[in-house]
Each structure stands twice: as C-alpha cells, then as structure tokens.
C-alpha positions in Angstrom: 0.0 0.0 0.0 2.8 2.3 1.0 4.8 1.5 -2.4 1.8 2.3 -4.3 1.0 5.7 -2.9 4.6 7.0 -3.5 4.5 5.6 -7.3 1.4 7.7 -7.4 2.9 10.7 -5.4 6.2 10.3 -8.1 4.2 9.9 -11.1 1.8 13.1 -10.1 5.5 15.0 -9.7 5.8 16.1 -13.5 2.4 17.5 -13.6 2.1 18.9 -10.4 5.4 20.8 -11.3 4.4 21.7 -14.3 1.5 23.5 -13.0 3.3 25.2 -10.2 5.8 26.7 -13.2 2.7 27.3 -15.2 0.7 29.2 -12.6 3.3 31.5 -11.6 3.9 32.3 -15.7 0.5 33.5 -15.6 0.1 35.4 -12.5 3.2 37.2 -12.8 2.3 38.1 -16.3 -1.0 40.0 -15.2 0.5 41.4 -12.6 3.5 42.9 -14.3 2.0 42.9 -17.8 5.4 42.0 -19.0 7.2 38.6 -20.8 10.8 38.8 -19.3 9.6 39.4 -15.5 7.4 36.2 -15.5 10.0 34.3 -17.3 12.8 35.4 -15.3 10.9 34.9 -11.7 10.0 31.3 -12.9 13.4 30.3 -14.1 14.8 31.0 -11.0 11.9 29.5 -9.1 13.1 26.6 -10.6 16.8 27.0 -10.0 16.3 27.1 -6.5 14.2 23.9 -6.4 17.0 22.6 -8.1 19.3 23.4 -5.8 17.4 22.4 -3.1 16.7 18.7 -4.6 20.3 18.5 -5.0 21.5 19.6 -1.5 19.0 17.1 -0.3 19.9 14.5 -1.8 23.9 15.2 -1.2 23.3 15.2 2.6 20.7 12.3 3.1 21.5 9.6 0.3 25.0 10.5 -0.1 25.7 11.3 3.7 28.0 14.2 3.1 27.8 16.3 6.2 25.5 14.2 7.5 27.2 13.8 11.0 28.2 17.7 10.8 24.2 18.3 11.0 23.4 15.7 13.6 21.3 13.5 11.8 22.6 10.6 12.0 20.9 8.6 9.4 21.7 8.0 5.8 18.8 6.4 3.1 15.8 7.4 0.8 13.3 10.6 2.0 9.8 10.3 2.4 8.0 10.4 -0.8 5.6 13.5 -0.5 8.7 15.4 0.0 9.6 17.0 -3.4 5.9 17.8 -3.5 5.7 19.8 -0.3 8.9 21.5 -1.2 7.6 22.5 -4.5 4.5 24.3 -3.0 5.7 25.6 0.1 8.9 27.2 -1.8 7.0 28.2 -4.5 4.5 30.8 -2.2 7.8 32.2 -0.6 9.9 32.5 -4.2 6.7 34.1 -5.4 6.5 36.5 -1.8 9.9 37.7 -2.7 9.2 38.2 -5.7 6.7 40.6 -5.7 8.4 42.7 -2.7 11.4 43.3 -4.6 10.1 43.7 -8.5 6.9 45.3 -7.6 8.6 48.3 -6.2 10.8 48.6 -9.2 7.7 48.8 -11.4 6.1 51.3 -9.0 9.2 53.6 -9.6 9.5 52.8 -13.1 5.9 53.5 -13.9 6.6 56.8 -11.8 10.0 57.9 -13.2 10.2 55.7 -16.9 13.9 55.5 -16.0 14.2 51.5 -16.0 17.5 51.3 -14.7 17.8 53.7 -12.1 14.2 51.9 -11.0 15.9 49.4 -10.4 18.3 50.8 -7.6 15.2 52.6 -5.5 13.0 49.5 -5.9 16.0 47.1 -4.6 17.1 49.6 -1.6 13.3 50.2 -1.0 12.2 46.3 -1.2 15.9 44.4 -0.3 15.6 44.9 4.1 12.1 43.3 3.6 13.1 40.2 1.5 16.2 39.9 4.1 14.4 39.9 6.9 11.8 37.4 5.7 14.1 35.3 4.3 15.8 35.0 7.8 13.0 34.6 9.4 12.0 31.1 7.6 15.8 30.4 7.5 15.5 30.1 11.4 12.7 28.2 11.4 13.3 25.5 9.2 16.5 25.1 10.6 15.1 24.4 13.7 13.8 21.0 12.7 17.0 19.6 11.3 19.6 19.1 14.4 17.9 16.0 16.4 14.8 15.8 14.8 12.9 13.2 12.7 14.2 11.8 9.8 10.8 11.6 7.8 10.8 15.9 9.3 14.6 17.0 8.4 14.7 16.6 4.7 11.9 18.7 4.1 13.1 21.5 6.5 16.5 20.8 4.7 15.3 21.4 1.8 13.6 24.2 2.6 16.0 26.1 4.2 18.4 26.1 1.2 15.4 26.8 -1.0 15.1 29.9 0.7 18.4 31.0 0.9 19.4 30.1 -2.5 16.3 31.9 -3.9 16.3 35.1 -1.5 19.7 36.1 -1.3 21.3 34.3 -4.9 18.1 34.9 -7.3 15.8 37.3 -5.8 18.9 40.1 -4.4 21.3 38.9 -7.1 20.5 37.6 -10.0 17.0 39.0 -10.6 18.0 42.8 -10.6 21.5 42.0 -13.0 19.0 40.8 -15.4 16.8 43.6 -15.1 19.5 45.9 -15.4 20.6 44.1 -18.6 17.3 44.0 -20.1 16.4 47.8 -19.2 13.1 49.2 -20.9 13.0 45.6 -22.9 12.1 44.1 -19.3 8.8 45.7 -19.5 8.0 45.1 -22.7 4.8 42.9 -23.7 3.4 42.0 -26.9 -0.1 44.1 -27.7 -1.7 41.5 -29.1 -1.1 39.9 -25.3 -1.7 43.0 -23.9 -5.3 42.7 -24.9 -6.3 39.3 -24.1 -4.6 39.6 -20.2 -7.1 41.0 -18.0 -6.1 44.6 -15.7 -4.8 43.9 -12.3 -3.7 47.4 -10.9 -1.4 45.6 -8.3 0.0 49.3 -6.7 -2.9 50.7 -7.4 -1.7 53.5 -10.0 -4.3 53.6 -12.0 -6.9 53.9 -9.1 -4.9 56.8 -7.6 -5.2 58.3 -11.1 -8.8 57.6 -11.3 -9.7 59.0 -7.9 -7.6 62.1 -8.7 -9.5 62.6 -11.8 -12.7 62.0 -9.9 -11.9 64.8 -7.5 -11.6 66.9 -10.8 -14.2 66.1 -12.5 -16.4 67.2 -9.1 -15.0 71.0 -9.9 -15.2 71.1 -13.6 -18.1 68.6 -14.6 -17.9 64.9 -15.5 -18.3 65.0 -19.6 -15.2 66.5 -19.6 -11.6 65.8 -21.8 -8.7 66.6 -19.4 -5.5 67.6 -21.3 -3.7 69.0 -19.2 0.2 70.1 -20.3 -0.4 68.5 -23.4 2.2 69.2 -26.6 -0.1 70.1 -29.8 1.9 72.5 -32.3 5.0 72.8 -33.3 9.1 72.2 -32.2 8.9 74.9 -30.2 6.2 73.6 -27.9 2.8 75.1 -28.2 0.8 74.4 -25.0 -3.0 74.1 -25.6 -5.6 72.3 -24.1 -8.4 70.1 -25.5 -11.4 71.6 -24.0 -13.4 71.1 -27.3 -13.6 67.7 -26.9 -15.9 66.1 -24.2 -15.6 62.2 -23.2 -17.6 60.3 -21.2 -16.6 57.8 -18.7 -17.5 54.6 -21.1 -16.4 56.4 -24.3 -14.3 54.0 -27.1 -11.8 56.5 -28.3 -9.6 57.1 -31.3 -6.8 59.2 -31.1 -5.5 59.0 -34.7 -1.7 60.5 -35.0 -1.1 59.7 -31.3 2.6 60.5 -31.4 3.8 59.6 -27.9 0.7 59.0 -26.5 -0.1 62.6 -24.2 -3.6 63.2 -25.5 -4.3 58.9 -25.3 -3.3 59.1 -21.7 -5.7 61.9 -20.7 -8.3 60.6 -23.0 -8.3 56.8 -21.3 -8.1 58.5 -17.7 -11.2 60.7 -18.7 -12.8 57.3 -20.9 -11.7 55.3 -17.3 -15.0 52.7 -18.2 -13.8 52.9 -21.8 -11.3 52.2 -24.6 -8.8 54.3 -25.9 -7.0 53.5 -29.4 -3.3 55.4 -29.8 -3.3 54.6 -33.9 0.9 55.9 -34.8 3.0 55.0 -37.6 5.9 55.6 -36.6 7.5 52.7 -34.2 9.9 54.7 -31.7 6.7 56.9 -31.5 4.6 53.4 -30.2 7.3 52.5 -27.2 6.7 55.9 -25.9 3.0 55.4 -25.9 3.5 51.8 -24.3 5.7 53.1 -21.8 3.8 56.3 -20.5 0.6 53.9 -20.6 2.6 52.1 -18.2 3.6 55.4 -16.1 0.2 56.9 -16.0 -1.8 53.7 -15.3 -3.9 54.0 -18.2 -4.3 50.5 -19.0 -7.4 50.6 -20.8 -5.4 52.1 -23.7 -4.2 49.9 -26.5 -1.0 51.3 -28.5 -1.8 50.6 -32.3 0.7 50.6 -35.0 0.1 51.5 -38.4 -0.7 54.6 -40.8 -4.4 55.6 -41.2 -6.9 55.3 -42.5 -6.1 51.4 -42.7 -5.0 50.7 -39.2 -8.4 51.7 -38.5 -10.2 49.2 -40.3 -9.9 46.4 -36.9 -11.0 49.1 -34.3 -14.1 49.0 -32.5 -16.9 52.0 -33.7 -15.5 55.7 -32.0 -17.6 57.7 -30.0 -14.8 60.2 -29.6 -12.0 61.1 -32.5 -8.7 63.0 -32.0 -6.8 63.7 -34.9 -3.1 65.2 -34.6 -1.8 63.8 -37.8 -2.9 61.9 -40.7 0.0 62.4 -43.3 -2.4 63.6 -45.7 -5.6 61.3 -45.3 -7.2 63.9 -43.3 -10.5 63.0 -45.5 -9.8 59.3 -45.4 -9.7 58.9 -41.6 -13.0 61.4 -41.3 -14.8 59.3 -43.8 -13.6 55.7 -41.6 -14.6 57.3 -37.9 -18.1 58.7 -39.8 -18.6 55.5 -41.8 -18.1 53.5 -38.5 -20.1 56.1 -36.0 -22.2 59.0 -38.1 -22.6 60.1 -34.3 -19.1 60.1 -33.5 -17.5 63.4 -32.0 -14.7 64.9 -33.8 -12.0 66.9 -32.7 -9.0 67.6 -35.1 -5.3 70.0 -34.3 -4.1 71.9 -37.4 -1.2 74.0 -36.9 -0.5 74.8 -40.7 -2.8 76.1 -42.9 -3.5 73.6 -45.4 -4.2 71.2 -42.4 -7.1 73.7 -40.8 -8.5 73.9 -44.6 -8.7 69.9 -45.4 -9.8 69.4 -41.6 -13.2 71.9 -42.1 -13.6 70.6 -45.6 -13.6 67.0 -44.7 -16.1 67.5 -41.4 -18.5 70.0 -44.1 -18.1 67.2 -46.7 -20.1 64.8 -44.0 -23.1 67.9 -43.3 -20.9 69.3 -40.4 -20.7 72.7 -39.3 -16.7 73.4 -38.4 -16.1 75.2 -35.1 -12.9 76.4 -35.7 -10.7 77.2 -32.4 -7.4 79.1 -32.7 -4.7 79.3 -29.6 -1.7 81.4 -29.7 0.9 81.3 -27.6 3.6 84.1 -27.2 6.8 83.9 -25.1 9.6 86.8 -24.0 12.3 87.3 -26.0 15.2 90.0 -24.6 16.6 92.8 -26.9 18.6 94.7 -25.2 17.3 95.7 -21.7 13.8 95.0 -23.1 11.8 92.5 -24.1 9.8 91.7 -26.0 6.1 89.5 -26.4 6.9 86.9 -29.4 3.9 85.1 -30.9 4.5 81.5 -31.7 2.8 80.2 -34.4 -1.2 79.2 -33.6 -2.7 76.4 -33.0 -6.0 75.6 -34.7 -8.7 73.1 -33.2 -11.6 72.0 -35.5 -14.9 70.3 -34.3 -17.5 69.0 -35.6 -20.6 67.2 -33.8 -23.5 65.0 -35.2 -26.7 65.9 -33.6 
C-alpha cells in the first residue's frame, strides 16, 4: 500500500510541477504585464528547487555532512517530500518576488527611467526580502539538528530553497537581469496585452482615477482633461483640448497619437472605456507603451500603423482625436463617420493647409466646423527690453452630429 501511494505521489510529480511553473507564468504576467519578468521569476523558481533537490539528496543519500548536521541517518526521503517543497517554496519564491520587482515597477511607472528603478526599488524592497528570508531560514533550521528523519529533509530542503532563492536569485541575479534588459524588461506584446485582464497591483491607476474624480467634481464629468499637453510645433505650443468632451464609457480614437499625451488623458477621462493610440511611426509606439505604463492607463491599447487602414480592426468611435494623418485627413474622417455618423470629432491643425482639409472633410459629412485658434507668445530679450513673441497658432476644429 505504502509503495503504491509513493508511485502515485512520483508519477503526479511532473504534472504537479508543471503547474506550479505554469501558474506562476501567468500570475506574474497580469500582474506585471510583461514577458521577461514572468520568465525570469520562474526560471529561477526553478533553480532554487533545483538546488534544493540536490543539497537534499547530497546530505541524506549520499551522507555528506550528515554527521556535521546531527542527523545521523543515511537512506531514501519520504515520498511527498519533493511535492511539499515545490508548493511551500514556490508561495515564498513568489512572496519575494513581488516585494522586490513590484517596487521597481512602482518607480519605473513613476520615473520611466528603468535602470535607475531598479536601484530605488531594490534599496526600498531588499531589508524586507532579508528579513523574511531570515525569518523562515530560522525556522526550518530548527527542525534539522535531532529531529525526525521523515521531518529533516523537508526542512533541509527548505532552508536552502530559501536562501538560495532570497539572497542568490531574488537580491542577485534578478535585478542583473533587469538591469541588462532595461526598458526591454517591461515590454509585452499588444496583441497579449489585450487578451490579459487589468490587475492594478500598486494601485496607480486607481490613484489616477480617484484624482480625476476629484476633478471632474469642480469642472463637470463630460469632460476631456489635457492637461500640459504638446499640440503645435518644435517649439512647444501648449494648448488644451477643452473642445472635446468624453464620457466615462467612451471608445476612443486618437489617430496620430505621437507619444501617447492626449491617449493618456483621453483613457483617464474614458476610465470605463477604450482608448485606441493609432501611430505609424514605431519609436513613437514604445513611448506610448511606456507612459501607458507610467500613468496607469491601462485601458489604452497602443496601435501601430498609418491611417486610415490601421483603422479598419478598431471597435466604432464615440470620440475622435486627430493630430496627424499624413495627408488622409479625409480618409480617416470618412472611416470614424462610416463606422459612427454620431461620433465626436476633434481635429489640431497647426498649418494652414491642415485647418482647410480638416473643415472641408467635417463639411463634406453635413458638419458645421467650429474652428478654435490658440496662440501662444513667449519673451524674447533685446537689449534691456523684451519683447512679447507670438509663436505660431494652433487651430482646433470640431464637428458634432446631432
């Protein structure tokens, strides 16, 4: 009877390991939304099961240091202990973790410096994984000295488990990978990114959202917030995109996204909706992908491609924002109306031939063009003067279906 339930126990070893692996893949990739994180964490899981396998076996089968350790007994371990290693060190590999990488994601999504992340996270996170590490270290080596034998190779095991995975993977190894991969450690496919549900671990995006609730109380909830945003030219024209309103479960386009300002306030704004960042240009996508990840705005989806053909997959607009279309201003128009005649259409021109096709493609649909022009001027010394120098404007177009 005995025989057969450890055949049982050491054929259920393969699969039971295999979902251990497998369920930390997938938990660590919704909490980090990212494919070298997940990948790493496991693969060092499994080093330090490894190592403690190996110790175990060295001191109890082979009887090296057994006499050193006082247990006075050399032959084969009780079969339900590689399974209760597994699970015990995988919720304390996991623990440590999340204590050290979480805080480095909290700074990166902060800062977007990945490296430097790394340093505050670790001297933020590193005295709590030391001190819990110690703390099991201690215990399990309680049981070893004078214990019982079917006891001592589990707590064996354990204790190296912990101490190879703490202080050699979780303080060591895990931030020199990080620190080689740099932004490509938080990188994750969009096509993953949408099937993965949102788990705001830190809860960034719910300070963002609460913060925007608190605004939204003074200035009226159909509102678009763009704040600081960048619309004009190299010198920096500041404007803001009062002309479009969004409603909390809006599906947004923001067509010519560039890197991603107006998405960000548009998906904080949309916080029950979608938000679509459609950019051409691929540097211009990381930057979108990696203030998504700053801000918290996770129900924004980075999409690259030129319009109006990237447009074609996208779910029907309530809300459009155009900054840039390469010369398809009519094409995308006609592709947001086409897919929504009700859609709401907002569209920055800061040349003239962009504020002409931008009113003639909203008239060409039976839309009135409100036309909004912002000008910024900046001092400029001459002599002990200065002077008041007008930037060139900025031009925002609307146009609503009633």
């Amino acid at each position: 009877m005995l025989f057969r339930s450890s055949e049982k126990l050491y054929s259920a070893l393969l699969p039971f390991g295999a979902v251990v692996v497998g369920l930390s893949l997938v938990i660590l990739l919704i909490v980090f939304r990212s494919i070298w994180v997940p990948i790493k964490a496991t693969l060092g899981y499994v080093f330090s099961v490894a190592a403690a396998f190996g110790m175990t076996t060295w001191v109890f089968i082979d009887g090296v240091g057994n006499d050193l350790l006082r247990i006075g007994q050399v032959g084969p371990v009780i079969s339900f202990m590689p399974i209760m290693l597994m699970g015990v060190l995988f919720g304390l590999a996991m623990d440590y973790e999340l204590f050290l990488v979480s805080r480095m994601a909290e700074d990166y999504a902060h800062s977007g410096n990945a490296r430097e992340s790394i340093r505050t996270g670790f001297v933020g996170s590193a005295p709590v994984v030391v001190a819990a590490a110690l703390i099991m270290m201690s215990v399990f080596s309680g049981f070893i000295p004078d214990g019982s034998f079917y006891v001592q190779p589990i707590a064996f095991g354990l204790l190296v488990g912990v101490g190879v995975d703490a202080f050699l993977v979780r303080m060591t190894l895990v931030p020199a990978v990080l620190q080689l991969l740099g932004d490509k450690a938080w990188y994750l496919p969009k096509w993953l990114d949408r099937m993965l549900p949102r788990l705001d671990v830190e809860g960034t995006g719910m300070d963002l959202h609460f913060k925007h609730v608190d605004w939204q109380r003074q200035y009226g909830e159909v509102v678009a917030r763009a704040e600081n945003v960048s619309i004009g030219d190299r010198r920096g024209d500041l404007v803001s995109g009062v002309e479009l309103a969004v409603r909390p479960g809006d599906v947004c386009w923001d067509v010519g996204a560039g890197t991603g300002s107006v998405s960000v306030e548009l998906a904080l704004a949309a916080h029950r909706g979608r938000v679509y960042a459609v950019e051409c240009e691929a540097d211009a996508c990381a930057l979108i992908r990696r203030n998504r990840t700053r801000f918290g705005a996770w129900n924004m989806t980075p999409v690259q491609g030129r319009a109006p053909e990237a447009l074609a997959g996208l779910p029907a607009p309530d809300v459009v924002f155009i900054g840039g279309t390469g010369g398809g201003m009519a094409g995308v128009v006609d592709a947001a109306l086409a897919r929504s005649p009700s859609a709401r259409i907002c569209i920055s021109a800061i040349a003239l031939e962009t504020l002409s096709a931008a009113a003639a493609a909203l008239t060409a649909h039976g839309l009135a063009a409100q036309v909004t022009q912002i000008a910024v001027s900046r001092t400029r010394p001459a002599g002990g003067l200065h002077l008041l120098m007008a930037n060139n404007p900025v031009f925002l177009v609307t146009g609503n279906c009633e």
